[in-house]
N, C-alpha and C positions, 0 to 999 in steps of 0.2 A: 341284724334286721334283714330280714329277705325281699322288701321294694313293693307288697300287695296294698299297704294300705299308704294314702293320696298325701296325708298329715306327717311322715317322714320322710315325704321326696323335694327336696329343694332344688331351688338353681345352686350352682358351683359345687354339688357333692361328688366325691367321686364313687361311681359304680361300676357293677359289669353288669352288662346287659347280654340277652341273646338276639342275636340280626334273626330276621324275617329267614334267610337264607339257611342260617345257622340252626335252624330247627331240628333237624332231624341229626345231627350230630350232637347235637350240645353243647359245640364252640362258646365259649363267651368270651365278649370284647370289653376291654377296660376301657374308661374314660368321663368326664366331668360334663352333669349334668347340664345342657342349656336350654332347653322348653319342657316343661312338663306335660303332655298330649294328651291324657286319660282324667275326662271329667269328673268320674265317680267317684265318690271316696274311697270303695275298694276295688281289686278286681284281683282274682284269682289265679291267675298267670302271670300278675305282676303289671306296675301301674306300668305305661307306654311314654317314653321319653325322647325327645331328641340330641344326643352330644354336641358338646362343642366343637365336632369336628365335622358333624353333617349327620353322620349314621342315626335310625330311628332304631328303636326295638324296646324290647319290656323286660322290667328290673328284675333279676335276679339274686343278686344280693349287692348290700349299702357296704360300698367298703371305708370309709372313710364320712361323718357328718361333719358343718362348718362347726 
């Protein structure tokens, strides 16, 4: 699953996401989902997340569902 649409993104899954920062490299951060931020059911860059560790950015790919 690659993180665009809103109905496959939970709390506690683990993804990688890309940081705001990380854009223009394509860095992507691992780590387990804790607020879901992206109202819409889908969005095309990937819905917008916040981790459990603080970092925001938008899914890239679901690596892991509960």
């Amino acid at each position: 699953m690659n993180g665009t649409k809103r109905i496959d993104v939970k709390s506690g899954i683990r993804v990688l996401i890309e940081l705001k920062r990380d854009q223009r490299s394509g860095k992507l951060t691992e780590g387990i989902v804790k607020d879901v931020l992206t109202n819409s059911p889908h969005h095309h860059h990937g819905i917008k997340v916040r981790l459990r560790n603080g970092e925001i950015g938008r899914i890239k790919k679901i690596v892991s569902s509960k």
